[in-house]
Every structure is written in C-alpha cells, then in structure tokens.
N, C-alpha and C positions, 0 to 999 in steps of 0.2 A: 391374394397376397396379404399378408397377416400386417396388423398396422403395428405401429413401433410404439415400446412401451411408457408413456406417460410417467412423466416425473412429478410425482405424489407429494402434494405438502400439509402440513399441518400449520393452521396460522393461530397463534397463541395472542390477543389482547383484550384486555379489561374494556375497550371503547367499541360498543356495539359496529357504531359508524365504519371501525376501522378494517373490523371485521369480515365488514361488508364489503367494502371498496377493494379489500385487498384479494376477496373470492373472486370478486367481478373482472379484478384485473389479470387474475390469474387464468381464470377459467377462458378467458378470452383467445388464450394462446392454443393452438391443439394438441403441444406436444407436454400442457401443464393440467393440472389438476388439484383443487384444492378438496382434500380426501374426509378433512373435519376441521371444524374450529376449536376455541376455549374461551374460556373470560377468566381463567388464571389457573396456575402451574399446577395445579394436584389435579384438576380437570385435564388438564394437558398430557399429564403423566399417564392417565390410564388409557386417552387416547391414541399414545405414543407408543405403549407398550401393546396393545390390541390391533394395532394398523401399521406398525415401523416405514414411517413418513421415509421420503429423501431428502429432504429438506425442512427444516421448522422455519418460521416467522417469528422470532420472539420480543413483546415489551417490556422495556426494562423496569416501569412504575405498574405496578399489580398487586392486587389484594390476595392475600393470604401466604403471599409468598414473595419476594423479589424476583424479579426475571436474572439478576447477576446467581443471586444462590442458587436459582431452578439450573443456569447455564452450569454452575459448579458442579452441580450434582448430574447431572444431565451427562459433561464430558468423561467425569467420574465412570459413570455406571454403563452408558449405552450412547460413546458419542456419534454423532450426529451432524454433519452440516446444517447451521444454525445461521439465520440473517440476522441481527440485530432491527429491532425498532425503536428509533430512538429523536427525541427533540431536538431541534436545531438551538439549542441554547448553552450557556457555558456548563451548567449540569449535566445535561445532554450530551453531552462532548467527555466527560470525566467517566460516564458510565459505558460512552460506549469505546474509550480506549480502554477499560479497564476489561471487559466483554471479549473487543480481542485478542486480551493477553489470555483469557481463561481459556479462547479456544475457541471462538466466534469466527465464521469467515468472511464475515464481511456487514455490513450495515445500512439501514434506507432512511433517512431521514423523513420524520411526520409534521409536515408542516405545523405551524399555530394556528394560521385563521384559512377559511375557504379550503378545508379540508379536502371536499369530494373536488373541487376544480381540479387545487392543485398538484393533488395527488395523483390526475388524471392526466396531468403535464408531464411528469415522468412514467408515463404508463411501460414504456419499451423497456426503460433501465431497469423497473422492478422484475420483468421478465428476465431482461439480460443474468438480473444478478442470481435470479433462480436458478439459474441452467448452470452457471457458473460455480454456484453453490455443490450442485447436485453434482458435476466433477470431479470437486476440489480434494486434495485430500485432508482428511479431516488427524489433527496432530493432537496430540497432547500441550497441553499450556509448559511451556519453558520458563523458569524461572531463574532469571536476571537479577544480577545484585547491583548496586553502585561498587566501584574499583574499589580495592581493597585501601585504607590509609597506614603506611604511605602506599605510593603507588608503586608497581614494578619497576626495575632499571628502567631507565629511557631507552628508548633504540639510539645506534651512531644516529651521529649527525648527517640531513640527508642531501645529497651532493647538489651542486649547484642546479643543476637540469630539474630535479626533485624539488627543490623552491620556487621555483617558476612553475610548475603545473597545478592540473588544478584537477580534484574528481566530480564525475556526474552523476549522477545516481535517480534511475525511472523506476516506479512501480506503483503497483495499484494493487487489486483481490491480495490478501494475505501479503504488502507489501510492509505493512506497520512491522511486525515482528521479523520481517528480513532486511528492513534496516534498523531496526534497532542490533541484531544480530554481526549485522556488517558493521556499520561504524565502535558496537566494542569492541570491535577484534583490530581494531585501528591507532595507533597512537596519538596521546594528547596533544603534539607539533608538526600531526599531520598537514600535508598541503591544505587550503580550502576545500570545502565540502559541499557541491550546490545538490539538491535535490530536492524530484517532483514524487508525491505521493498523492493521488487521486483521492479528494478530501475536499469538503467543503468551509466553508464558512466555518467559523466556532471552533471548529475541530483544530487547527495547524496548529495556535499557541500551545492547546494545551498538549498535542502530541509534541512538541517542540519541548515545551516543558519538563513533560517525563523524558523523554532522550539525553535531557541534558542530567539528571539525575541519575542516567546510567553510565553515558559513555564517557570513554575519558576526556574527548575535547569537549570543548562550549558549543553549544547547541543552542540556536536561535530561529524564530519564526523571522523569514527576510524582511525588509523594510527597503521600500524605491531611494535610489541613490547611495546607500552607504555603502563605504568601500568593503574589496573584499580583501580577508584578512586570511593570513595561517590559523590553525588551531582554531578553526571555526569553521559548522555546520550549518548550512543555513537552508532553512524547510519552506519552501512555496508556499507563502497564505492561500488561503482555500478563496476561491472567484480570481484569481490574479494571474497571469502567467508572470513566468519569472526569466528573465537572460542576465547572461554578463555579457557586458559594455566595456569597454574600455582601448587602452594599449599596456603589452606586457610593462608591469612596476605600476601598475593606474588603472586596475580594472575596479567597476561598479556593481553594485544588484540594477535590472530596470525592473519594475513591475508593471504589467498593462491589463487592460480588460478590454482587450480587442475579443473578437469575434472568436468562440468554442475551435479548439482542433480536435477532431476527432471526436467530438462530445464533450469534450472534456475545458475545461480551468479553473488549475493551472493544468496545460498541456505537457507532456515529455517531450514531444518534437521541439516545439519554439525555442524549451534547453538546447537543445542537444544540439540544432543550427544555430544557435550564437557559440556554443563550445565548437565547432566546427571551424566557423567565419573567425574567432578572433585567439580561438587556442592554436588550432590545427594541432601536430605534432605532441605539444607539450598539455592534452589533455585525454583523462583517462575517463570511458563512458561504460557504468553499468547500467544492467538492465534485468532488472527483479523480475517476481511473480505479478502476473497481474491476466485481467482478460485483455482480450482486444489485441490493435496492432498499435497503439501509441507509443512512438517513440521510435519503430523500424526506422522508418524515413530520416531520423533523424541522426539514429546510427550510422547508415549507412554510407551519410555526409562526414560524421565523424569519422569512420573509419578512411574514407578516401583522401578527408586532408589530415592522415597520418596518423591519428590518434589509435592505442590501445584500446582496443572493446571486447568486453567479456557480456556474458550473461548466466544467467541462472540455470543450471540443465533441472531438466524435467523433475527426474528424482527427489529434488530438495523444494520444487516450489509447490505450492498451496493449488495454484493455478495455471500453467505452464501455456500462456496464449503471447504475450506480450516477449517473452526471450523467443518462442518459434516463431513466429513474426519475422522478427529481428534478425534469424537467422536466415529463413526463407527469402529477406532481402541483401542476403550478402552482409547487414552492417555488423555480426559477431564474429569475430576471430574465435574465439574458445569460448565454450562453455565449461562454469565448473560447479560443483557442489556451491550449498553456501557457505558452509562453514572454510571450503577452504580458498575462498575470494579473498579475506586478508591478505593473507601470505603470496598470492598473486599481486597483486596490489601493491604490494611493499617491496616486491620482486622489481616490477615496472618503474617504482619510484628509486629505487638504490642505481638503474641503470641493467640489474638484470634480466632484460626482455626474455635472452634463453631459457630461462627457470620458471619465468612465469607461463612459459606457452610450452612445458615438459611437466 
C-alpha cells in the first residue's frame, strides 16, 4: 500500500535556532516534512521556485528583504499558503495583522525568552496549523476601505425585537478577513456585536483597532464589566474568554481565564452558551472559517433555545473545519457564502426570517 503524500514545507527565518526547532517539530509528525530551509527571502525564492513547497513558514524581521514585501510579492507571483512568524509584542501584532491582509493564512507566535522549551509547548498547534495551512484556500488580498464620508443612507429604523438582540460571531484560520468582511457589510446602529477570533495576547487591540477604521460601527477590544451597547463591536482579548451577563435592558461583557475550551482562549463555546442561557430567541450566532470544532456545541445550544444560526459554506471560507462541525452537530440552520451573511442578517433583525433562510 503506497504511503500518503507528505505535506512539504519550506521554513523561511533569519534565527538559525528557529530554524531548527521548527524542522524538528515539523519532521516529528509523519504526514509533515520540512523539504528546505532559508535565512532570508531571495534564498527562499529560489528555494521556492526549485521545490514548490505546500506550505512556507515565514519571518517577518529578515535581512535583505522584509518577510511583509517577500509575502507581497510571493502572493503576487506564485501564491502559496504561507504561516506567519511573528513576536508576541505590539509590533509583532501590526505586522502580523498586516500579513493577513496581504494574504497570509494564518500565524505562530515566537516566543521572547526560552525559545527551544517554549516552542516545544506548542509543539501540536504548529503541526495543526501546517495541515490547516496546506488545505486552506489560498485568496488574493482584498482591499478594504474605511466608508466612504458621508456615509450611505441609514437603513429604517430596526423594529423593536431588532433592539433587543444581539449578534455572535466564532472564528479562527482565515477568520481576521471574514470578519472584517462581515461586520462592513453591517450598519453603523447595528444591534451589539460580540465576537471570538482565536488570537493571542498582543494581537485583539490592535486587530480591534483596524476593524474600527473600517467598518462602519465602533469597534472595540472587550473590557470585564462594561455594559453592552448598540452600535458596537466588541473583540475577545487574546488569553480571556468572554460572555454576556446580564437581564434583557442590563446585559454586561464578563471576562475569565478559567481553564482552555477546546485549546483555545478566548473560546467560541463559552460565547455562544451565555448567548444561549441569557439571549435564547432574541440572539443571532455565526460561525466563520476556522479549524477545529470550536464553537459546535455551542451552536447547537444556541440554536435549541431559539436563536438564528448561520455559518459559512465551504466555498467562501479559507478553512472550512469550524462551520462543518457546527453543522455535523445540528447547531446551523443555513449555510451561506460570505459575502451574502449581511443581508441575512439584517433579514433576521427586520423580522424577516422567510428571506433570510430563502
């Protein structure tokens, strides 16, 4: 029986060490393989072009070249699923949101001190996010504007039921660009916004930050306690899970750092069972691109105490693990493109359910 083909990477960084650890960890797995290394992008390139990897590993701080210009050029010419390597610090954070706009699938974080340990703590996720990589489909970079000044008419005014609700929003692999995507196609008096994107430390403000420079509502990294409001988004800090708390006309953000779901925090479940237990009915749950099954179980809660739930079909996402999940556990009523979730959405919130599930 002929063995099954090995998913070939090329690992791209200037840090001998990093090099290293990232063959070691790769190689470890049977169904991976690291095919060649570099110590920076014109080395890379020839490598890249002589061996056509399924996967690259790339750093973002390198000599002779930037890892963002190599990625530019890279998606340009012969793209590629591409991981990001990038520091856990606020710089680190600016390049590697910038990475995924160009068209990067996803990103590993390199520690600062005790490199080879704790590099070796996430040994599984580096492999997860290979495999994931090697999947995904690889897009062209979209280019997003802030709304135009002024802004479009408003939509009517949204009926009473529409003020009281509230949307959820799960994703992870390739989920940066499908909410950014979702929430512009949303109005700036939309209902609250809560939403989990798998993202660490460092990273939420500043992806918080840019979202808010796109879409038309206020966009904010959540904070424990403050109430939750209309016309605002709020993005799960990275290490925190996030719920709302409350009674309808009094709901709260809670933030905790109880114990990983699924691997993950912030988890999508831990949402998705507080919008269950205190929306029921009156709460609408999506569910992006991402690996894994984060967030099923939690759908499936939402969908039973009455809530709307959509998810992403295959076609449109990066990574299609997290919406089949989600399906395969009963908790999606429809799957739609992404582009046209909006206009579902706004279906649901006017009162018209018919149109959003036609």
């Amino acid at each position: 029986m002929a063995l099954e083909k090995k998913i070939r990477v090329v690992v791209v960084d200037d840090f001998a060490l990093i090099r290293n650890l990232l063959t070691s960890i790769i190689n470890e797995a049977p169904d991976l393989e690291v095919v060649a290394t570099a110590s920076d992008p014109l080395i890379a390139r020839e490598r890249i072009r002589a061996l056509d990897p399924d996967v690259i590993t790339l750093d973002v701080e390198m000599p002779r070249m930037d890892g963002l210009e190599f990625l530019r050029r890279l998606m340009r010419l012969r793209p590629t699923p591409v991981l990001m390597i990038s520091s856990l610090t606020q710089q680190g954070s600016e390049a590697t949101l910038t990475a995924l706009e160009l068209g990067a699938i996803d990103f590993l974080s390199k520690p600062a001190h005790d490199i080879a340990r704790r590099m070796g703590d996430y040994a599984d996720e580096i492999r997860d996010k290979i495999r994931a990589a090697a999947a995904a489909r690889v897009r062209a970079p979209h280019r997003f504007h802030r709304p135009a000044d002024p802004p479009p008419p408003p939509v009517p005014p949204l009926g009473a039921g529409a003020q009281q609700a509230m949307l959820f929003i799960g994703a992870s692999t390739g989920g940066t660009e499908a909410i950014r995507a979702l929430l512009s196609g949303l109005p700036a008096d939309c209902p609250p916004i809560l939403v989990v994107q798998h993202m660490p430390e460092y990273f939420t403000a500043g992806f918080a930050a840019r979202l808010n420079s796109y879409c038309p509502m206020r966009v904010k990294e959540a904070e424990d306690g403050e109430p939750i409001k209309p016309g605002v988004a709020y993005i799960a800090p990275g290490n925190w899970h996030m719920r709302v708390q409350g009674v309808l006309g009094n709901f709260h953000i809670a933030l905790t750092q109880d114990e990983k779901v699924n691997r993950h925090r912030p988890s999508v479940d831990p949402l998705f069972d507080s919008a269950a237990a205190c929306l029921g009915k009156r709460a609408i749950g999506v569910i992006l691109t991402g690996m894994g099954r984060d967030g099923a179980d939690g759908m499936r809660k939402m969908r039973d105490a009455g809530a709307v739930t959509f998810g992403q079909n295959e076609a449109s996402c990066v990574v299609y693990g997290m919406p089949r999940e989600a399906m395969k556990a009963g908790g999606v009523q429809q799957e739609w493109p992404l582009d046209a979730l909006p206009s579902k959405i706004m279906a649901c919130l006017y009162g018209k359910a018919e149109k959003a599930m036609s």
